[in-house]
C-alpha positions in Angstrom: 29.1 11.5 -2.0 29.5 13.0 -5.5 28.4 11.8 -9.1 30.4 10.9 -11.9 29.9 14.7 -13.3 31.2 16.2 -10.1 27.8 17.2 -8.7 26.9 15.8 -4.9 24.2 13.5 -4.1 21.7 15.2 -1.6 21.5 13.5 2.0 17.8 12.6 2.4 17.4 14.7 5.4 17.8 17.5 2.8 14.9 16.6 0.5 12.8 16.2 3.7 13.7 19.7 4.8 12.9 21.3 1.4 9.4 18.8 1.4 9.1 20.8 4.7 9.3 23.9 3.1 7.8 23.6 0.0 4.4 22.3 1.9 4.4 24.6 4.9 5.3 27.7 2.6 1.7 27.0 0.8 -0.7 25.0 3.4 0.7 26.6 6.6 1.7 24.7 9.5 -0.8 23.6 12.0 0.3 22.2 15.4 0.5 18.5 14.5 3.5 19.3 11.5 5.2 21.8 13.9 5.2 19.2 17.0 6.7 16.7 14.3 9.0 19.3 12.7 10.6 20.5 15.7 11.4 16.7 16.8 12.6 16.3 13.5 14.7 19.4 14.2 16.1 18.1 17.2 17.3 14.6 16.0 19.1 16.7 13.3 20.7 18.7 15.8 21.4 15.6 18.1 22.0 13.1 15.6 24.4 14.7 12.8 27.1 17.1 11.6 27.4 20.1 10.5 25.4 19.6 7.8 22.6 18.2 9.6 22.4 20.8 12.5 22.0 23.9 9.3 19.2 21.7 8.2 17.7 21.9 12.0 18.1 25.6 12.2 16.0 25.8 8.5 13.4 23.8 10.4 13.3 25.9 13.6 13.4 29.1 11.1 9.9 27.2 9.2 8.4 26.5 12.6 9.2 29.8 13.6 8.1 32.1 10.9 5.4 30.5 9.7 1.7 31.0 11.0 -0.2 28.4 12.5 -3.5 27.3 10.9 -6.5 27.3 12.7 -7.6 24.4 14.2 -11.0 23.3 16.1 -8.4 20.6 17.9 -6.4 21.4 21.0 -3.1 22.7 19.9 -0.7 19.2 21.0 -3.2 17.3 20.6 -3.5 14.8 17.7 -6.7 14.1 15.8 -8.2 10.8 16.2 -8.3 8.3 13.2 -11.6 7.8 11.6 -13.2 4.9 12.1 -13.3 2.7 8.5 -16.0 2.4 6.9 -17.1 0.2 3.2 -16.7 1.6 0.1 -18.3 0.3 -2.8 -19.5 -3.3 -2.8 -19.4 -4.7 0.9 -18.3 -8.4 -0.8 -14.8 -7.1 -1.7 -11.7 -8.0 0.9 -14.9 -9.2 3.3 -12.0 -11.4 5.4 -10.1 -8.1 5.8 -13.7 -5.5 6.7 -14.5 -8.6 9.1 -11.1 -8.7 11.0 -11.7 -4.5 11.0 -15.2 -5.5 12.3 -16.6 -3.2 9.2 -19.1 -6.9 8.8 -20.2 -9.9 10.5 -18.1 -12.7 10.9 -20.9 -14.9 9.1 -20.7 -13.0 5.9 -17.8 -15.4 5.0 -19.3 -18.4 6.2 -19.9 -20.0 3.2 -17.2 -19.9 0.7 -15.9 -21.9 -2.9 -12.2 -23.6 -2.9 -11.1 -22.4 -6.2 -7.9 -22.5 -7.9 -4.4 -23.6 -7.2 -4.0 -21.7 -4.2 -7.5 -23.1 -3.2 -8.3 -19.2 -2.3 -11.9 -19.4 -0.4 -14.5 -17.1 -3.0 -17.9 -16.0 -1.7 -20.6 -17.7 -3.5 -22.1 -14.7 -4.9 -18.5 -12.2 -5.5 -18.9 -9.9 -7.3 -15.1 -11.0 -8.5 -16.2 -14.2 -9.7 -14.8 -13.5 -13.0 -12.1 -11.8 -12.3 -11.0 -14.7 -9.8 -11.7 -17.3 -13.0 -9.0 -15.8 -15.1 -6.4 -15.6 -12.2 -7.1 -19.0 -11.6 -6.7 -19.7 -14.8 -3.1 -18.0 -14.9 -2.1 -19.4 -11.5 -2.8 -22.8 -13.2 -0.5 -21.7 -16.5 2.1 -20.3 -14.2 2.5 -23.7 -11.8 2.8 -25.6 -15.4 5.3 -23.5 -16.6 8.7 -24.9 -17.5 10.9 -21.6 -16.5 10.5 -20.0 -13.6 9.7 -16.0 -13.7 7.7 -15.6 -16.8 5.9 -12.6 -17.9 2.8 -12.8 -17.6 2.4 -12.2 -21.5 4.2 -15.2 -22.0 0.7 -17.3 -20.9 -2.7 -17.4 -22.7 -4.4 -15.9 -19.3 -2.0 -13.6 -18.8 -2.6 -11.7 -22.7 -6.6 -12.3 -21.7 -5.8 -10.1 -18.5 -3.3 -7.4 -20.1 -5.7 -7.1 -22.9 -8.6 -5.9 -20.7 -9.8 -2.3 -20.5 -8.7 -0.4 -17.7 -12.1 -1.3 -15.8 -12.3 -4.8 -15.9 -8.5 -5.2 -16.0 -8.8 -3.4 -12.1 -11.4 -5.6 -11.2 -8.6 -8.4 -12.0 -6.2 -6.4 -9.5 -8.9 -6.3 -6.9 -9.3 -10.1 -7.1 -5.5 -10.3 -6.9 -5.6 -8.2 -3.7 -8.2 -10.3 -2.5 -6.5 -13.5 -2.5 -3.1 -11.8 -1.5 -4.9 -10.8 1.4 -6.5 -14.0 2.2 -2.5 -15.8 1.9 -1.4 -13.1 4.5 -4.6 -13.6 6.8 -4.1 -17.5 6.4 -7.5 -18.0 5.5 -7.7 -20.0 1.9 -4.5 -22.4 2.9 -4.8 -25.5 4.2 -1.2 -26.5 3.8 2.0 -23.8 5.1 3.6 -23.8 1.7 2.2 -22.1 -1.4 2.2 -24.7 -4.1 4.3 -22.3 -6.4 6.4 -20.2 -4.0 5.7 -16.5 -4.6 2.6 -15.9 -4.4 2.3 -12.5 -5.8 4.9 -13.1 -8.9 2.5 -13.4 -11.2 -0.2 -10.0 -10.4 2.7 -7.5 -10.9 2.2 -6.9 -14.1 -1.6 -5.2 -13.0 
């Protein structure tokens, strides 16, 4: 497929060949890339033209030439994932660290209704303001006349862009937070979100 100018777009299995090479030609490659390369190789070689099975031999060429990093691992064998662990204050996302089992199930056990979207807030979140302000837009953006708005366009939403960059993430944190409890079903007591899209108005964090 070609631009207007006459130039050709570049399939995306090229610009994941040339990611290949660019990496491996400065870190290495270590037996977990090459195990993936070389099936990457072969669904190019399987899977496409001519085009695609040039792209396979650059890959085999990489795999080839290259020296393999050492590794304390088996060579084959994949590393396992590290366990999660908390990272800053353990009353952030605590529905999400419980269903990881990172807390207690009765961390949450007592919780606030607040806001439109009655999101469940810990007694003692550290978020507490953040969450005031966003239930303060949610209840700006349910009031609202059009549809879509910026958030500019609301008295909450200028209180929020006008933040510095650290409380403004703490506002993005809260918004995570009750984003997170929508999708874990934990804050709704009906099925439908009072004001459709529930993220609309946090994209502008």
């Amino acid at each position: 497929m070609a631009h207007a100018d006459g130039t050709f777009l570049r399939p995306p299995n090229w610009a994941a060949t040339k990611s290949l090479e660019r990496y491996t030609s400065k870190h290495g490659i270590d037996a977990e890339i090459q195990t993936a390369a070389r099936r990457f190789a072969a669904v190019l070689r399987h899977g496409g033209g001519n085009d695609a099975k040039r792209l396979a031999t650059v890959v085999d060429q990489i795999c080839a030439a290259l020296p393999q990093q050492e590794d304390e691992d088996e060579p084959g064998n994949l590393r396992a994932a590290p366990p999660p662990s908390l990272a800053r204050d353990q009353l952030v996302l605590v529905p999400l660290k419980v269903l990881l089992g990172m807390l207690p199930g009765d961390v949450a056990s007592e919780t606030t209704v607040c806001g439109p979207d009655r999101y469940a807030m810990l007694p003692h979140s550290p978020l507490a303001s953040a969450h005031g302000l966003l239930t303060r837009l949610l209840e700006e953006k349910i009031r609202a006349v059009k549809w879509g708005t910026d958030m500019d366009a609301f008295a909450a939403g200028q209180a929020i862009l006008g933040l510095d960059t650290s409380p403004r993430s703490m506002v993005l944190m809260a918004a995570m937070e009750r984003h997170m409890a929508s999708l874990l079903g934990r804050a709704w007591t009906t099925t439908i979100s009072p004001f459709g899209n529930r993220t609309a108005p946090f994209r502008a964090l």
